[in-house]
C-alpha positions as CSV (number, residue, x, y, z in Angstrom):
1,X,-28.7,-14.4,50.2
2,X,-32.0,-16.3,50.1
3,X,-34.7,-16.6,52.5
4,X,-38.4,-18.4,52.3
5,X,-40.2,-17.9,55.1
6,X,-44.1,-18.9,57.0
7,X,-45.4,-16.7,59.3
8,X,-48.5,-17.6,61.1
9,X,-50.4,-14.7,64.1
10,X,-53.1,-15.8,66.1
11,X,-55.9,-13.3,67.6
12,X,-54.6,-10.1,66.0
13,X,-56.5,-6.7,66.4
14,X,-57.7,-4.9,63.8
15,X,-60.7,-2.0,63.1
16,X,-63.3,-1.5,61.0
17,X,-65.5,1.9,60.5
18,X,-69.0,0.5,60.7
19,X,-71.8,2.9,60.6
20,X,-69.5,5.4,61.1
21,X,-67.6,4.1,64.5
22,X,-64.3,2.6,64.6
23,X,-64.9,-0.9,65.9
24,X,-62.3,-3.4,66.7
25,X,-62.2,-6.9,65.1
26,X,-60.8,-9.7,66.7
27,X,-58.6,-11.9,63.5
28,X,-58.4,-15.9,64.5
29,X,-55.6,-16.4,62.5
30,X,-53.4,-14.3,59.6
31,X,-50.9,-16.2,57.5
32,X,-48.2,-15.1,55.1
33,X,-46.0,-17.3,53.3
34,X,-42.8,-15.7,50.6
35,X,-39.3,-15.9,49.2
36,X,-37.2,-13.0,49.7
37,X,-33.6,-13.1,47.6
38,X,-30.9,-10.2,47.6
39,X,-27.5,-9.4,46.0
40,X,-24.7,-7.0,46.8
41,X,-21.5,-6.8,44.5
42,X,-18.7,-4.5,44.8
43,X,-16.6,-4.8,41.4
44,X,-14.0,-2.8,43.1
45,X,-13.3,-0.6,46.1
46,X,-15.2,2.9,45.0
47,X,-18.4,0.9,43.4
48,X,-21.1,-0.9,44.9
49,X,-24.2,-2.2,43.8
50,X,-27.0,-4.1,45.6
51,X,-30.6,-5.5,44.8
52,X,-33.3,-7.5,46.1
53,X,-36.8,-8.8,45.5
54,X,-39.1,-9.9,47.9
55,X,-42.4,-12.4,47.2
56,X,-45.5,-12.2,49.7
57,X,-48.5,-14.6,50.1
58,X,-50.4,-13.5,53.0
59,X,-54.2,-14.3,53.5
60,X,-56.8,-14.2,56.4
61,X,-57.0,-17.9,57.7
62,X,-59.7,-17.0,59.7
63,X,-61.9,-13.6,60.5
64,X,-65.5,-13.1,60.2
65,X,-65.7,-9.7,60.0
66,X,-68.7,-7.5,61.1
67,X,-69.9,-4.9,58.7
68,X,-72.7,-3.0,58.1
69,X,-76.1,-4.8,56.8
70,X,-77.3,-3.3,54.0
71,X,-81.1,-4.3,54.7
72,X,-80.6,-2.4,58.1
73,X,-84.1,-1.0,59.1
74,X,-86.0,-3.5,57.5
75,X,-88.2,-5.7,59.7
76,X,-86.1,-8.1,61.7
77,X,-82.9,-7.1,59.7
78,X,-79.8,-6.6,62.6
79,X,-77.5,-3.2,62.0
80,X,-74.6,-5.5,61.4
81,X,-73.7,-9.0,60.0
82,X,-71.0,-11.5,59.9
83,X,-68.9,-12.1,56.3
84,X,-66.4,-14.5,56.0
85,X,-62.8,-13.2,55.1
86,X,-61.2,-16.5,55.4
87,X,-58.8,-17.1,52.1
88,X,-58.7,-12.8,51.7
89,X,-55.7,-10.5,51.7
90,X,-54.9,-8.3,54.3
91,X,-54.6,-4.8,53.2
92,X,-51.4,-3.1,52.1
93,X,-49.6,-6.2,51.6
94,X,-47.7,-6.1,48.3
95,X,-47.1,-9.3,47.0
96,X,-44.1,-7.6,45.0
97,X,-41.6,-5.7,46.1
98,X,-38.3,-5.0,44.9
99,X,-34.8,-2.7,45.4
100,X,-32.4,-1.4,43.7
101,X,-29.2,0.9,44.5
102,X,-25.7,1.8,43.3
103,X,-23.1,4.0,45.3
104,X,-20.1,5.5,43.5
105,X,-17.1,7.0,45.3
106,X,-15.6,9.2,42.8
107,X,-13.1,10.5,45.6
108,X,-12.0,9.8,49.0
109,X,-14.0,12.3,50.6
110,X,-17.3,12.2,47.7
111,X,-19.7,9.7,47.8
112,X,-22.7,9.3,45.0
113,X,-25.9,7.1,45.7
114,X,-28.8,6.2,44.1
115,X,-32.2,3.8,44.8
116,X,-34.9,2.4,42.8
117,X,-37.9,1.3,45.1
118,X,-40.8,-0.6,44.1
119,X,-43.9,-1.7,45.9
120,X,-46.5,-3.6,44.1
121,X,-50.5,-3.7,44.0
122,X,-52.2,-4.2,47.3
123,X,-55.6,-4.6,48.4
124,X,-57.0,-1.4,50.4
125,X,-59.7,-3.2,52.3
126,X,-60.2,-6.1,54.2
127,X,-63.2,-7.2,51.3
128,X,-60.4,-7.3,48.3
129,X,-62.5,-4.9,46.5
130,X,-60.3,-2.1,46.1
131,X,-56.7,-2.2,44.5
132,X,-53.9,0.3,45.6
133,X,-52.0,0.1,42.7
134,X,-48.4,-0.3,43.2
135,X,-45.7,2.2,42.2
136,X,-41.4,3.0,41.5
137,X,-39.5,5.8,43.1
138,X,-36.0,6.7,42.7
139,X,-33.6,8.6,45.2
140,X,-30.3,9.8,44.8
141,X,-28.0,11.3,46.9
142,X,-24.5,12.7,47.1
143,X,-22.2,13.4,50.0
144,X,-18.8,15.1,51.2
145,X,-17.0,13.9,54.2
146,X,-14.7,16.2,55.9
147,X,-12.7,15.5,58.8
148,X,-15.5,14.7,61.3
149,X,-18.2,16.9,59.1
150,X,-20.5,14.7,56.8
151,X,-22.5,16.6,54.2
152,X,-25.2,15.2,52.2
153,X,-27.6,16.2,49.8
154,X,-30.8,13.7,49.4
155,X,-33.1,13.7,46.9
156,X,-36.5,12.1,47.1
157,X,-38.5,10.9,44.9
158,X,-36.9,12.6,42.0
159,X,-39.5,11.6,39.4
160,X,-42.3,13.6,41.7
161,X,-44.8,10.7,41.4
162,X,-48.1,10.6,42.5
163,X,-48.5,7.7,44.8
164,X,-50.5,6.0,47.5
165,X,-48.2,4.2,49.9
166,X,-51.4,3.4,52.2
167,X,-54.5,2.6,52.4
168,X,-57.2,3.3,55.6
169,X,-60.8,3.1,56.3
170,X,-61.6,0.1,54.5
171,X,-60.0,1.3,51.4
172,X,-62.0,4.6,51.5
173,X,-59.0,6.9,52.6
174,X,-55.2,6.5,51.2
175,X,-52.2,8.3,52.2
176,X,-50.5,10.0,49.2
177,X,-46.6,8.9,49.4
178,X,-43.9,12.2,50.2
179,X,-43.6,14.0,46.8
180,X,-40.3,15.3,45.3
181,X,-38.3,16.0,48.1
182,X,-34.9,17.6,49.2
183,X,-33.0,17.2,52.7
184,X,-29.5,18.7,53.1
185,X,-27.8,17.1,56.5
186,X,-24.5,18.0,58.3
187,X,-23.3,15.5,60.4
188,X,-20.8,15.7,63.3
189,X,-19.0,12.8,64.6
190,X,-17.1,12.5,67.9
């Protein structure tokens, strides 16, 4: 499949720490624009395998942002100003991102998975002046059916890399992405 795509929002939301307060920001306008193109082929009846990449221009069409002047406390100098943002991205936007996953069914009842993920650079604040740098994890998993009963063994992040999946506070705080992981789920169906 293949999709292109133009999105346009009008008077979005969004907040800013100035001077330590959380103030909210009125956006005129947010575009993004991209090409998105995926892939699934199963060779025969026990194998699968599926992919897709995704490409993102969004951009501020219009927002003047406050922010905090830095000649504050001079003579005649306001606490905040006006900067254009116009033609910026909007944080944690990737313009990259990509899949890709294989399942093998060795057996009736087995089932063996596996995904590569990958998110690209984004910008961390609404200035462009940070970079979140983009980043690939894989998980696998494996899984026994029984009757009703579905077992299954994920694994997360198997490579244990350190990543940022977010980015908050004008770029100043990022969330660290889930480190290696392990879930074991029994499922019941009726």
């Amino acid at each position: 499949t293949a999709a292109a795509y133009r999105i346009e929002k009008r008077d979005l939301l969004t907040t800013s720490i100035i001077n330590g307060l959380s103030v909210a920001q009125a956006v005129g306008q947010q575009s993004s624009k991209g090409v998105e193109l995926a892939a699934h082929w199963r060779p025969d009846a026990r194998f699968d395998l599926g992919a897709n990449v995704a490409y993102t221009a969004a951009r501020y069409d219009d927002f003047a942002e406050t922010v905090a002047n830095p000649r504050a406390g001079q003579p005649g100098e306001p606490a905040t100003v006006l900067v254009d943002r116009s033609g910026l991205t909007p944080p944690n936007v990737p313009r990259w991102t990509a899949n890709l996953s294989a399942v093998y069914r060795p057996a009736d009842a087995w089932e063996i998975g596996a995904v590569a993920r990958h998110v690209g650079a984004r910008q961390a604040n609404n200035a462009n002046l940070i970079e979140v740098p983009g980043f690939t994890v894989l998980d696998a998993s494996v899984a026994w059916t029984q009757g009703r009963w579905r077992y299954a063994l994920f694994g997360r992040n198997l490579g244990d890399r350190l990543y940022a999946d977010w980015a908050i506070n004008q770029g100043l705080q990022q969330r660290v992405g889930d480190r290696r992981a392990f879930e074991l789920v029994a499922l019941y169906r009726f």
